[in-house]
N, CA, C and O atoms as CSV, one atom per row, in Angstrom:
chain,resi,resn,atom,element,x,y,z
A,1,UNK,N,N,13.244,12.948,-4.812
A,1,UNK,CA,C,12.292,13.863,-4.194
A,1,UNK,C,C,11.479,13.171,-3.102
A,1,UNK,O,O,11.440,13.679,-1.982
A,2,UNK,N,N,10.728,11.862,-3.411
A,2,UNK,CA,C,9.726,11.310,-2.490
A,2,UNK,C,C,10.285,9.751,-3.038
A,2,UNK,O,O,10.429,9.233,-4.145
A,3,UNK,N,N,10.566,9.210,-1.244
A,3,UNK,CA,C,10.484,7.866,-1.353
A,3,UNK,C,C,9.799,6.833,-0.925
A,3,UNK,O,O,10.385,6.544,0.118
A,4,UNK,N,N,8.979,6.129,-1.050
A,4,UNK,CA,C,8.261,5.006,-0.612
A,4,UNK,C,C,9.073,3.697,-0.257
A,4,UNK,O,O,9.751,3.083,-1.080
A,5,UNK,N,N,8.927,3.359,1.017
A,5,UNK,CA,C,9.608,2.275,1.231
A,5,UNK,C,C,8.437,1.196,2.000
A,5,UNK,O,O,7.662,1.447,2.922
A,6,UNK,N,N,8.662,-0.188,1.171
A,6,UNK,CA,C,7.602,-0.943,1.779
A,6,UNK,C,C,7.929,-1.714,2.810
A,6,UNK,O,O,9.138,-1.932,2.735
A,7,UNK,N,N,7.341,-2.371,3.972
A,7,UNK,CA,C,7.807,-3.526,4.702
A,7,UNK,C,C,6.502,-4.298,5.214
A,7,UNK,O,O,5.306,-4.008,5.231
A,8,UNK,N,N,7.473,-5.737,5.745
A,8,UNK,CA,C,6.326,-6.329,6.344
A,8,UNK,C,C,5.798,-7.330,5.580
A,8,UNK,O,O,4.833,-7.898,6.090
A,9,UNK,N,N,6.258,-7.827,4.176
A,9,UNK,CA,C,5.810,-8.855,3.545
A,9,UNK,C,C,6.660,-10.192,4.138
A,9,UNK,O,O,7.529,-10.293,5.004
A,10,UNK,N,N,6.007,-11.146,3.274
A,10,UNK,CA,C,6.747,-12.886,4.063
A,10,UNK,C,C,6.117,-13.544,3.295
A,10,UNK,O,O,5.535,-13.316,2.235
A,11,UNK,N,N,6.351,-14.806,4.215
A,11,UNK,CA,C,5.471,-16.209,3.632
A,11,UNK,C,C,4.134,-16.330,5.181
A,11,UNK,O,O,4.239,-16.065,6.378
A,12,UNK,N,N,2.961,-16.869,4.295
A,12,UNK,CA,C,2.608,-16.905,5.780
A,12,UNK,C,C,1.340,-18.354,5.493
A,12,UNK,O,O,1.299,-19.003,4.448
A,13,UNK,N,N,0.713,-18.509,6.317
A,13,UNK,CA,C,0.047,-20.108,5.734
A,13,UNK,C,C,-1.425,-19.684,5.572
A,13,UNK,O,O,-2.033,-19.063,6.444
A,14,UNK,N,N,-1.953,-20.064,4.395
A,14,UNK,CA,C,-3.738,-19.936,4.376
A,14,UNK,C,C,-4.091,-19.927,5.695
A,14,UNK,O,O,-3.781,-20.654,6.640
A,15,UNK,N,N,-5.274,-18.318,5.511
A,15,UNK,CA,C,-5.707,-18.313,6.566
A,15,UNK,C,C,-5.078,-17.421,7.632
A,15,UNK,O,O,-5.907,-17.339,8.539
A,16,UNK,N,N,-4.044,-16.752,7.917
A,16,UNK,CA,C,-2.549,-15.828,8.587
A,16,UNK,C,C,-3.418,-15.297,8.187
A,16,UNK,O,O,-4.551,-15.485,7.744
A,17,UNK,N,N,-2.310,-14.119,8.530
A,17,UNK,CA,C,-2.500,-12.621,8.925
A,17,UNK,C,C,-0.893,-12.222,8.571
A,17,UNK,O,O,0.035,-12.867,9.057
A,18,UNK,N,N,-0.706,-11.185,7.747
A,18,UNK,CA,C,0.427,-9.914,7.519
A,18,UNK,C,C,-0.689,-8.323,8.014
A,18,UNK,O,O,-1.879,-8.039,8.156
A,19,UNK,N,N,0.776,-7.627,8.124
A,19,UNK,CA,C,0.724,-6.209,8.280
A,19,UNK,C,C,1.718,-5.885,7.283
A,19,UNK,O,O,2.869,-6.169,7.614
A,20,UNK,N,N,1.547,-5.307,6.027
A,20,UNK,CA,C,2.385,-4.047,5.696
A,20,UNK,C,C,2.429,-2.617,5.722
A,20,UNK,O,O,1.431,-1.950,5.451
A,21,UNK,N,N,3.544,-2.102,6.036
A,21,UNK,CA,C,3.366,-0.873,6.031
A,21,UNK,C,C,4.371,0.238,5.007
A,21,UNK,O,O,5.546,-0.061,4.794
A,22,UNK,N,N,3.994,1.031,4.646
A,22,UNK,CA,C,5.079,2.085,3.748
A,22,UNK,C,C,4.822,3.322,3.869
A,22,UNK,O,O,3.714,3.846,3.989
A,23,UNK,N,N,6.137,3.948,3.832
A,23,UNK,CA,C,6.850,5.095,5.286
A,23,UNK,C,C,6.922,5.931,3.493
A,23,UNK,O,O,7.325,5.329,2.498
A,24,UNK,N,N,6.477,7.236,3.494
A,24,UNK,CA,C,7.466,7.832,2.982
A,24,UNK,C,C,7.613,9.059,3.338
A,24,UNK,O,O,6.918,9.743,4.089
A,25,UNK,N,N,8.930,9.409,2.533
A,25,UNK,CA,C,10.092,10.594,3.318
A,25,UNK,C,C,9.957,11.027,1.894
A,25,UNK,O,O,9.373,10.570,0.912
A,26,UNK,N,N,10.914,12.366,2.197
A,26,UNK,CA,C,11.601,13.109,1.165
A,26,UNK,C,C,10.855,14.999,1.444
A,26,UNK,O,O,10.472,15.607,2.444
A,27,UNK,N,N,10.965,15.368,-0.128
A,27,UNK,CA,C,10.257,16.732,-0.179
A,27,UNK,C,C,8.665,16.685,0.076
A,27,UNK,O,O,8.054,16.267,-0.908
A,28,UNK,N,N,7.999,16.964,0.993
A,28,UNK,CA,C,6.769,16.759,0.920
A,28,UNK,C,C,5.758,17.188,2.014
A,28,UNK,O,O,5.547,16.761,3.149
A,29,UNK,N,N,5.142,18.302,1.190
A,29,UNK,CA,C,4.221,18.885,1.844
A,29,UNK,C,C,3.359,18.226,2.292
A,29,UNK,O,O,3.290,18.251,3.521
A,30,UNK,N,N,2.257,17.296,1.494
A,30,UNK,CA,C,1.363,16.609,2.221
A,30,UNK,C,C,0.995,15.985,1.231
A,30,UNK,O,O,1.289,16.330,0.087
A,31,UNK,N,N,0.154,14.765,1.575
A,31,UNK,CA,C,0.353,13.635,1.389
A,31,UNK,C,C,-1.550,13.176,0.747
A,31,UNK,O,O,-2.302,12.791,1.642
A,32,UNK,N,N,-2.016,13.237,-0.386
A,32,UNK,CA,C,-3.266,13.049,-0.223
A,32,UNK,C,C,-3.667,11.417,-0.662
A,32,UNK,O,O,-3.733,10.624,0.277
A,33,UNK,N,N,-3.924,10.918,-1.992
A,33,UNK,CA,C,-4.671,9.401,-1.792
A,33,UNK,C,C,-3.006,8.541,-1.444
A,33,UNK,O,O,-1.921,8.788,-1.970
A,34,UNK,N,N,-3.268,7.721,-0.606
A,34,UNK,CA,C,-2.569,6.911,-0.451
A,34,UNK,C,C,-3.021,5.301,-1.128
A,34,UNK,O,O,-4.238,5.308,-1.313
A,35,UNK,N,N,-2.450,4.073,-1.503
A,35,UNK,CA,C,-2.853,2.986,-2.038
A,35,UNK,C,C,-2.116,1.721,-2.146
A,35,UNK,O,O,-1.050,1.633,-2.755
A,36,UNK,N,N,-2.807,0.551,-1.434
A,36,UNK,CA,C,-1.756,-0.567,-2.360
A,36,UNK,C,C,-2.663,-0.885,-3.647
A,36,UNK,O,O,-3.788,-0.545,-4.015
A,37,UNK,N,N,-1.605,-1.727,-4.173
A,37,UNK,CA,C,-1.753,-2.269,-5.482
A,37,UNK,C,C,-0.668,-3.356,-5.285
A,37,UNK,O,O,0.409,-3.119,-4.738
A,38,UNK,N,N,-1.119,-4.865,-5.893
A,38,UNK,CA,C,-0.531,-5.962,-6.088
A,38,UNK,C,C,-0.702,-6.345,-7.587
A,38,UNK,O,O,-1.561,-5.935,-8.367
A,39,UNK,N,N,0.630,-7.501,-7.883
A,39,UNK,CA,C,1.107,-8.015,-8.944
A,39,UNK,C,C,1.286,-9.029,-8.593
A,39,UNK,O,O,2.085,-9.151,-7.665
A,40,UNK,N,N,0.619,-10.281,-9.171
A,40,UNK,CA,C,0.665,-11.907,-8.902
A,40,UNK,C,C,1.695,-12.013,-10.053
A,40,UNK,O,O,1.539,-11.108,-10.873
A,41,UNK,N,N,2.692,-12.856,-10.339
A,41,UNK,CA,C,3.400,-13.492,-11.542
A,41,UNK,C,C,2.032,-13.810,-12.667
A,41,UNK,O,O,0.838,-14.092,-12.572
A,42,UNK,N,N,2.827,-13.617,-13.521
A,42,UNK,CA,C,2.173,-13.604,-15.205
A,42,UNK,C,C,0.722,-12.512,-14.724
A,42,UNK,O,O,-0.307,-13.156,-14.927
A,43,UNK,N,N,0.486,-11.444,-14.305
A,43,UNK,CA,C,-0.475,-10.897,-14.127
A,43,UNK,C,C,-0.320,-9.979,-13.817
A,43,UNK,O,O,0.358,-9.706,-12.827
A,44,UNK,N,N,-1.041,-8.938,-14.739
A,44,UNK,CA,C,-0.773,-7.162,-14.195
A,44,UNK,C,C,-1.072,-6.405,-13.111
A,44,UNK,O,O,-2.258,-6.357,-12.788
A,45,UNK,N,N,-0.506,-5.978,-12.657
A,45,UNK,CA,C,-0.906,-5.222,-11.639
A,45,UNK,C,C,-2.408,-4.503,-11.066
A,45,UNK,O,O,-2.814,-3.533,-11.706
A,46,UNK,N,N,-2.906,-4.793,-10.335
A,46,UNK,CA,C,-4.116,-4.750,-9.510
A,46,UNK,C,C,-4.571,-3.713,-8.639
A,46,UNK,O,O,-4.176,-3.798,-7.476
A,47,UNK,N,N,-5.353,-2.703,-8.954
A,47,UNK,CA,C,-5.594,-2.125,-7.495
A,47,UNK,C,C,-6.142,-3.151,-5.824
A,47,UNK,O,O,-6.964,-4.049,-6.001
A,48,UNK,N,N,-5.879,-3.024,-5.094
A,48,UNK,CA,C,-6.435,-3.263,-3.947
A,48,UNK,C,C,-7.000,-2.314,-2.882
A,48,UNK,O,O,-7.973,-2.710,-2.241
A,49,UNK,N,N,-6.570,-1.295,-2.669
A,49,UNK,CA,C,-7.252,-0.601,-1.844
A,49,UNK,C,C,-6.448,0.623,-1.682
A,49,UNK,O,O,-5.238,0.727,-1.880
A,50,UNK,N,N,-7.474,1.763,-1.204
A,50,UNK,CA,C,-6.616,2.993,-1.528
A,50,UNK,C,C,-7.699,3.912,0.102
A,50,UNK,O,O,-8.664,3.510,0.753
A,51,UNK,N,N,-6.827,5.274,0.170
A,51,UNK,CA,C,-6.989,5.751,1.481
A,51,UNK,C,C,-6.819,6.903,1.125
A,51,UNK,O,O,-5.813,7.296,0.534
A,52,UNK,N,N,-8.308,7.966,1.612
A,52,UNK,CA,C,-7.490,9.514,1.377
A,52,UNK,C,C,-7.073,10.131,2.371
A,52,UNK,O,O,-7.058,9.380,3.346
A,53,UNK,N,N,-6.671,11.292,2.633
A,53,UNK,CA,C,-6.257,12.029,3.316
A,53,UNK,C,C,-7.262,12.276,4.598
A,53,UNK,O,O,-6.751,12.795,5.590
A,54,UNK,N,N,-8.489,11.978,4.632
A,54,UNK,CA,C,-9.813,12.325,5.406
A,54,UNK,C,C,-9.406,11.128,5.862
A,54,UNK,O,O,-9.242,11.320,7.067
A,55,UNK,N,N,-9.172,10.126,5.648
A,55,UNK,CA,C,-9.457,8.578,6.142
A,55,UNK,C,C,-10.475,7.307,5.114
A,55,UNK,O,O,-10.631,6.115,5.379
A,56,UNK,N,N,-11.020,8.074,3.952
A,56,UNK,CA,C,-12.261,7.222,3.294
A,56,UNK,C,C,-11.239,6.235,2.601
A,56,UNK,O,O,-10.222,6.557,1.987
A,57,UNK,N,N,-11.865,4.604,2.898
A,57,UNK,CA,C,-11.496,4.111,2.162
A,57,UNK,C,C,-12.331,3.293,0.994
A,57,UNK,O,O,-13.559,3.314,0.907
A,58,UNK,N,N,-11.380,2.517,0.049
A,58,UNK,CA,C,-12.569,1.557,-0.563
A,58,UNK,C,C,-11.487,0.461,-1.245
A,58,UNK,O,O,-10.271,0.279,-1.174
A,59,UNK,N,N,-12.039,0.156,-1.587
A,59,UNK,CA,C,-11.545,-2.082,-1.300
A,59,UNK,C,C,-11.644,-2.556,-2.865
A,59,UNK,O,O,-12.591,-2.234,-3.582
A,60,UNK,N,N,-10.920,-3.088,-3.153
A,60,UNK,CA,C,-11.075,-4.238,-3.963
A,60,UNK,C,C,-12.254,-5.562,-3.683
A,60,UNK,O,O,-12.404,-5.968,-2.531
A,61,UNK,N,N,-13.057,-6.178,-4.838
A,61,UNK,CA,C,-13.828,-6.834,-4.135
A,61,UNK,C,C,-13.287,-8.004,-3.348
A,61,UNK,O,O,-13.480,-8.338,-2.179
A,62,UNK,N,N,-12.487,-8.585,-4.405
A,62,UNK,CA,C,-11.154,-9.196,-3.931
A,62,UNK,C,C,-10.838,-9.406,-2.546
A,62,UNK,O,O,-10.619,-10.559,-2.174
A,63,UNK,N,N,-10.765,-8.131,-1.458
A,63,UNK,CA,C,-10.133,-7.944,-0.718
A,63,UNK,C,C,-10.611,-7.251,0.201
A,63,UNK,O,O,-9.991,-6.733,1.129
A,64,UNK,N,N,-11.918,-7.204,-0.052
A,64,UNK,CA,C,-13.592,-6.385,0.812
A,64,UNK,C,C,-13.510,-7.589,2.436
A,64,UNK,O,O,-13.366,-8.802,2.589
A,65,UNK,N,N,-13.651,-6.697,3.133
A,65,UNK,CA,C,-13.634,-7.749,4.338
A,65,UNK,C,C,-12.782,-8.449,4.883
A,65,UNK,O,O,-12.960,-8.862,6.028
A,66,UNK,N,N,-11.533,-8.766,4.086
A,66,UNK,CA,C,-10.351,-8.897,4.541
A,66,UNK,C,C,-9.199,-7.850,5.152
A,66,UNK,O,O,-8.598,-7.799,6.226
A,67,UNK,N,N,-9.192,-7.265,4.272
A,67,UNK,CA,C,-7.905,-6.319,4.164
A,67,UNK,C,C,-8.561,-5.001,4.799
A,67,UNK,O,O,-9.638,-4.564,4.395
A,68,UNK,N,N,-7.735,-4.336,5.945
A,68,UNK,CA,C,-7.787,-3.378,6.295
A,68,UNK,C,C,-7.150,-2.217,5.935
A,68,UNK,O,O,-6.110,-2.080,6.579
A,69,UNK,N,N,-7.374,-1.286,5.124
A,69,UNK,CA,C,-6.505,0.022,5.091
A,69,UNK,C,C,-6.209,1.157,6.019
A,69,UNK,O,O,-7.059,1.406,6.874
A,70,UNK,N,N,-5.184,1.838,5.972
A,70,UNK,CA,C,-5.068,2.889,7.208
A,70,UNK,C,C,-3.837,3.608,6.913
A,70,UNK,O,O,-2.933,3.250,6.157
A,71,UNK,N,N,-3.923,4.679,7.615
A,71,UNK,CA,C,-2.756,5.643,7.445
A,71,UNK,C,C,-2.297,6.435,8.929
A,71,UNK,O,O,-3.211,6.785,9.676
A,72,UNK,N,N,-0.989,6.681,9.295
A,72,UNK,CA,C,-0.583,7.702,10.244
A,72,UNK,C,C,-0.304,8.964,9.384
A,72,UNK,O,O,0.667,8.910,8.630
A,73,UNK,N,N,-1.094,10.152,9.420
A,73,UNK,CA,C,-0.366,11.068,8.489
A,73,UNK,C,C,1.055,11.969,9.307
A,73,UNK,O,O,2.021,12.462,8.724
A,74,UNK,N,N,0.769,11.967,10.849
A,74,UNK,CA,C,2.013,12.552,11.201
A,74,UNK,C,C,3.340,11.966,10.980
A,74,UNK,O,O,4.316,12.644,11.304
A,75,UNK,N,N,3.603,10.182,10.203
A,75,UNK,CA,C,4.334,9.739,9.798
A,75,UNK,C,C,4.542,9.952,8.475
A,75,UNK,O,O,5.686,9.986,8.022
A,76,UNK,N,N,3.642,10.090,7.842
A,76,UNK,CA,C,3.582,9.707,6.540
A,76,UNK,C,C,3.626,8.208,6.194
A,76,UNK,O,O,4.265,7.810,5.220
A,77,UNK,N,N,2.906,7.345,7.039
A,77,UNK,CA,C,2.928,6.332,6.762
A,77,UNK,C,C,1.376,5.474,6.705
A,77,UNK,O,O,0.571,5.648,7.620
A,78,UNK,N,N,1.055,4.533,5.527
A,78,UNK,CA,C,0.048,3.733,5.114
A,78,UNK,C,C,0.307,2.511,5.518
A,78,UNK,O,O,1.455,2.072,5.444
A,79,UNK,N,N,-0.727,1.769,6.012
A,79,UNK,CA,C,-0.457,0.193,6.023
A,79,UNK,C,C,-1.912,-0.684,5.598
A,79,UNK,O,O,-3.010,-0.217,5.293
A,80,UNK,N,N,-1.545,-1.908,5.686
A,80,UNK,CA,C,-2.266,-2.456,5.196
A,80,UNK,C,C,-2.470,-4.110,5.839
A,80,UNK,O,O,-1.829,-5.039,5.347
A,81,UNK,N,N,-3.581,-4.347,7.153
A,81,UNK,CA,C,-3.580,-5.458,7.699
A,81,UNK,C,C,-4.748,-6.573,6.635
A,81,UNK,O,O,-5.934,-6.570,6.305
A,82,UNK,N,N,-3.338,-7.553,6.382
A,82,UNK,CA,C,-4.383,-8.295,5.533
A,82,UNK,C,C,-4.599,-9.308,6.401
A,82,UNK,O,O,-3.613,-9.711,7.017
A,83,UNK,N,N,-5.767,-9.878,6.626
A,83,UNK,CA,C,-6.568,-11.225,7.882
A,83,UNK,C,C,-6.872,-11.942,6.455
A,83,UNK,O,O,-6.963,-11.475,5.320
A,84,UNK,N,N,-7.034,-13.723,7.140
A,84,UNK,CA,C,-7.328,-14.787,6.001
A,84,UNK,C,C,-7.550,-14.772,4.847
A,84,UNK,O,O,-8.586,-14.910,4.197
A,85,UNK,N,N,-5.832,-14.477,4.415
A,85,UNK,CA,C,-5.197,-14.895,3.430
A,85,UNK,C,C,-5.503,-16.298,2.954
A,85,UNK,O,O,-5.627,-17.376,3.536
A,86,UNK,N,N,-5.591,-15.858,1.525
A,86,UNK,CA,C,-5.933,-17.102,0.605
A,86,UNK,C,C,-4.283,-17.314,-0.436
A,86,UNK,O,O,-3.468,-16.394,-0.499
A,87,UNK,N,N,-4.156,-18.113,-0.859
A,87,UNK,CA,C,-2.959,-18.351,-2.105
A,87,UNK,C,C,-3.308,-17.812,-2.815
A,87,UNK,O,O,-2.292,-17.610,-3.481
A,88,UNK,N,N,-4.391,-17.132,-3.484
A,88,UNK,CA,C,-4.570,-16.281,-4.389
A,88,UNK,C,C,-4.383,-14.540,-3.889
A,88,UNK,O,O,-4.849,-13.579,-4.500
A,89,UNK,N,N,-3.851,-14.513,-3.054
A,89,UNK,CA,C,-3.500,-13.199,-2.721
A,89,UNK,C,C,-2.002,-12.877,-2.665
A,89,UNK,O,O,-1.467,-11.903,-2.135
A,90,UNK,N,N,-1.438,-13.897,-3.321
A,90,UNK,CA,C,0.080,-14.429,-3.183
A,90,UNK,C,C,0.601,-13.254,-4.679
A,90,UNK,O,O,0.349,-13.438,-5.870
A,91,UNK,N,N,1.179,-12.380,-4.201
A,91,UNK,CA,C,1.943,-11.246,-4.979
A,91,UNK,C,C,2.686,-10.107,-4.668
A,91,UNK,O,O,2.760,-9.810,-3.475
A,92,UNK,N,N,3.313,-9.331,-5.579
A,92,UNK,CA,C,4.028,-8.205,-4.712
A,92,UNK,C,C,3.047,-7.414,-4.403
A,92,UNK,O,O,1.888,-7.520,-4.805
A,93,UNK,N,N,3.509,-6.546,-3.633
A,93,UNK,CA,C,2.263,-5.580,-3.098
A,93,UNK,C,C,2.972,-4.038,-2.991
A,93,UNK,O,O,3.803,-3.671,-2.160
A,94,UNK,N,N,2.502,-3.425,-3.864
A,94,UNK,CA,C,3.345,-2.231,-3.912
A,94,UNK,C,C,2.696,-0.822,-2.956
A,94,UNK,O,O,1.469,-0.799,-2.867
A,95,UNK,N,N,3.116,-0.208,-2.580
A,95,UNK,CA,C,2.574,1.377,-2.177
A,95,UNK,C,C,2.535,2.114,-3.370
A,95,UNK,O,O,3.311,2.102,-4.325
A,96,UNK,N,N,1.529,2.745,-3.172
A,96,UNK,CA,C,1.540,4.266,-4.152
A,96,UNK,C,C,0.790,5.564,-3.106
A,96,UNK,O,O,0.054,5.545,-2.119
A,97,UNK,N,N,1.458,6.676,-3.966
A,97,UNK,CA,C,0.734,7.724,-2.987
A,97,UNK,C,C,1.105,8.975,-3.776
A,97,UNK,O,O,2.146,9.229,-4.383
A,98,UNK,N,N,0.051,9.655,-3.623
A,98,UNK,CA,C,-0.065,11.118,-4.519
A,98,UNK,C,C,-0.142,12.037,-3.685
A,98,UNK,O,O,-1.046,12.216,-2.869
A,99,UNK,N,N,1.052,12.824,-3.897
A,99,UNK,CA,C,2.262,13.436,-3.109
A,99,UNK,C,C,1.980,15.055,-3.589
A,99,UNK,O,O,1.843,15.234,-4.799
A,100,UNK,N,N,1.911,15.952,-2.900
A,100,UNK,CA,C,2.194,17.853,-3.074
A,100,UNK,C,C,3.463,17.776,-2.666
A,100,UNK,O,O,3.706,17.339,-1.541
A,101,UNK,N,N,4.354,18.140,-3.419
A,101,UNK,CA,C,5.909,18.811,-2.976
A,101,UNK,C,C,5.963,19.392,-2.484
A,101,UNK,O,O,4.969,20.093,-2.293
A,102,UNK,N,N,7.423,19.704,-1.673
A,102,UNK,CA,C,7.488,21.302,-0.551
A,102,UNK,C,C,8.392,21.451,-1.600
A,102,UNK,O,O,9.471,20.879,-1.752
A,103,UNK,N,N,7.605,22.637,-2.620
A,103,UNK,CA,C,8.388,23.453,-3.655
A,103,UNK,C,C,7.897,24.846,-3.355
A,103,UNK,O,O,6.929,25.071,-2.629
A,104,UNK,N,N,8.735,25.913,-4.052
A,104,UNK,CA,C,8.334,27.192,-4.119
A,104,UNK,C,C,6.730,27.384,-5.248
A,104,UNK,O,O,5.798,28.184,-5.172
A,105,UNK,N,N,6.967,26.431,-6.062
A,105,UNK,CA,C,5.528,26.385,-7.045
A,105,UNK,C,C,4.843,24.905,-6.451
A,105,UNK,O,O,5.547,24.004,-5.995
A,106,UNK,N,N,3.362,24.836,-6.545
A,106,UNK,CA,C,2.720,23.470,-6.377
A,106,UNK,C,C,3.430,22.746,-6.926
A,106,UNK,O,O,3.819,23.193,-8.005
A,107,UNK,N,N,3.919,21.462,-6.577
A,107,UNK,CA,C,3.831,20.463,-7.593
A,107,UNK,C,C,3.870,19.052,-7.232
A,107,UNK,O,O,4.800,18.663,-6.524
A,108,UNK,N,N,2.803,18.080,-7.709
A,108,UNK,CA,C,1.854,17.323,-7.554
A,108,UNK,C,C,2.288,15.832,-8.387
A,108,UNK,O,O,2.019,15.763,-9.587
A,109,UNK,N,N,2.948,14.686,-7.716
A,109,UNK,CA,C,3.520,13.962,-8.666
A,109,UNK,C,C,2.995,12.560,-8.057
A,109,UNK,O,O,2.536,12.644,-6.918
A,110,UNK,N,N,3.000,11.528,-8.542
A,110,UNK,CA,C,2.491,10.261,-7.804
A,110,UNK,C,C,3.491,9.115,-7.816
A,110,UNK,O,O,3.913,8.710,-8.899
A,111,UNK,N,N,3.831,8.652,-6.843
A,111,UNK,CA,C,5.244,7.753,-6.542
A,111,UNK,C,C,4.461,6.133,-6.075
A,111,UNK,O,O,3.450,5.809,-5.453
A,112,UNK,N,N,5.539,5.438,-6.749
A,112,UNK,CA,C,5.373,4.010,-6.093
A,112,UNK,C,C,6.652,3.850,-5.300
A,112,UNK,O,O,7.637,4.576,-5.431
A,113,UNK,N,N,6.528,2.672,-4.338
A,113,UNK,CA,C,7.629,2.317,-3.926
A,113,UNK,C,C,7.976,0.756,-4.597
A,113,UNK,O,O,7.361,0.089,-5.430
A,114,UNK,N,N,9.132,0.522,-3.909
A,114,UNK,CA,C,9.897,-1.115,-4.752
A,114,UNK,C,C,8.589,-2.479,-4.843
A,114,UNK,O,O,8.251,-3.230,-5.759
A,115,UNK,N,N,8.200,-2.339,-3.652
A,115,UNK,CA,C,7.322,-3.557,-3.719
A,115,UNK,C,C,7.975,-4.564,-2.950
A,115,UNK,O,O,9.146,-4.926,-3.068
A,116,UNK,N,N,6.853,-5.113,-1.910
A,116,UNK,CA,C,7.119,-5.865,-1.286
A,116,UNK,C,C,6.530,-7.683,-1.361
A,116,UNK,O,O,5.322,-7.914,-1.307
A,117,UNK,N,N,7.339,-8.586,-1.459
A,117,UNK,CA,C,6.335,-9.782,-1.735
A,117,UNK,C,C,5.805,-10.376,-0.754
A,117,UNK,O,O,6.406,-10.442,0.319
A,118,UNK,N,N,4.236,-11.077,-0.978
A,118,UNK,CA,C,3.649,-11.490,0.104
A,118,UNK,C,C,3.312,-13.228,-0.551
A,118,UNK,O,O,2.688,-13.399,-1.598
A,119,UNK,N,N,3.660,-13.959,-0.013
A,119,UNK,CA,C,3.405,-15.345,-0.570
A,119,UNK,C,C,2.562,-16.319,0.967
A,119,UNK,O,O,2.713,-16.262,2.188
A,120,UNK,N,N,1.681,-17.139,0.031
A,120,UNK,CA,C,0.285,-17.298,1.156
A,120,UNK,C,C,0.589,-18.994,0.220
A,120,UNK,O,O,0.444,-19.314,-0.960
A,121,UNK,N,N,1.017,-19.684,1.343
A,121,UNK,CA,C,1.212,-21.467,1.062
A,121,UNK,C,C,1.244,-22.053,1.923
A,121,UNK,O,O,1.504,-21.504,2.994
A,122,UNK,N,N,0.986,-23.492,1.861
A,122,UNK,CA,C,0.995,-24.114,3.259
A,122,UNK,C,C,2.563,-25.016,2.997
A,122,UNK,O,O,3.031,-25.716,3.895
């Protein structure tokens, strides 16, 4: 029905800069909170920052002042510019986004995509 596809992760050195971004397609009327969320090894998964449909965002403290959130909605696409990266920000970084179907009835489901890894080393 709805796919999330992530890009834009790497290796990059304390202190870099990444952009990710995730596109999604499929059945879909419109598109309301958008979000990443990361997973370091041996450690559960994390919110980081999330985006609504208006544009409001809000941050992880984590990731307050670093990390920029944003969205194109005529794409359907979210990204996420992270500035001075630390090794502790070293994890996958997944999309999520809570999705209205183009169905004959509402229907309202919330998708992740694969996850992309971001590793921060010198």
């Amino acid at each position: 029905q709805v796919q999330l596809v992530e890009s834009g992760g790497g290796l990059v050195q304390p202190g870099g800069s990444l952009r990710l971004s995730c596109a999604a397609s499929g059945t879909i009327f419109s598109i309301y909170t958008m979000g990443w969320y990361r997973q370091a090894p041996g450690k559960q998964r994390e919110w980081a920052a999330t985006i609504t449909s208006g544009g409001s965002t809000n941050y992880a403290d984590s990731v307050k002042g670093r990390f920029t959130i944003s969205r194109d909605n005529a794409k359907n696409t979210v990204y996420l510019q992270m500035n001075s990266l630390k090794p502790e920000d070293t994890a996958v970084y997944y999309c999520n986004a809570d999705v209205q179907l183009k169905m004959l009835v509402p229907v309202r489901n919330n998708y992740w995509g694969q996850g992309t890894q971001v590793t921060v080393s010198s």
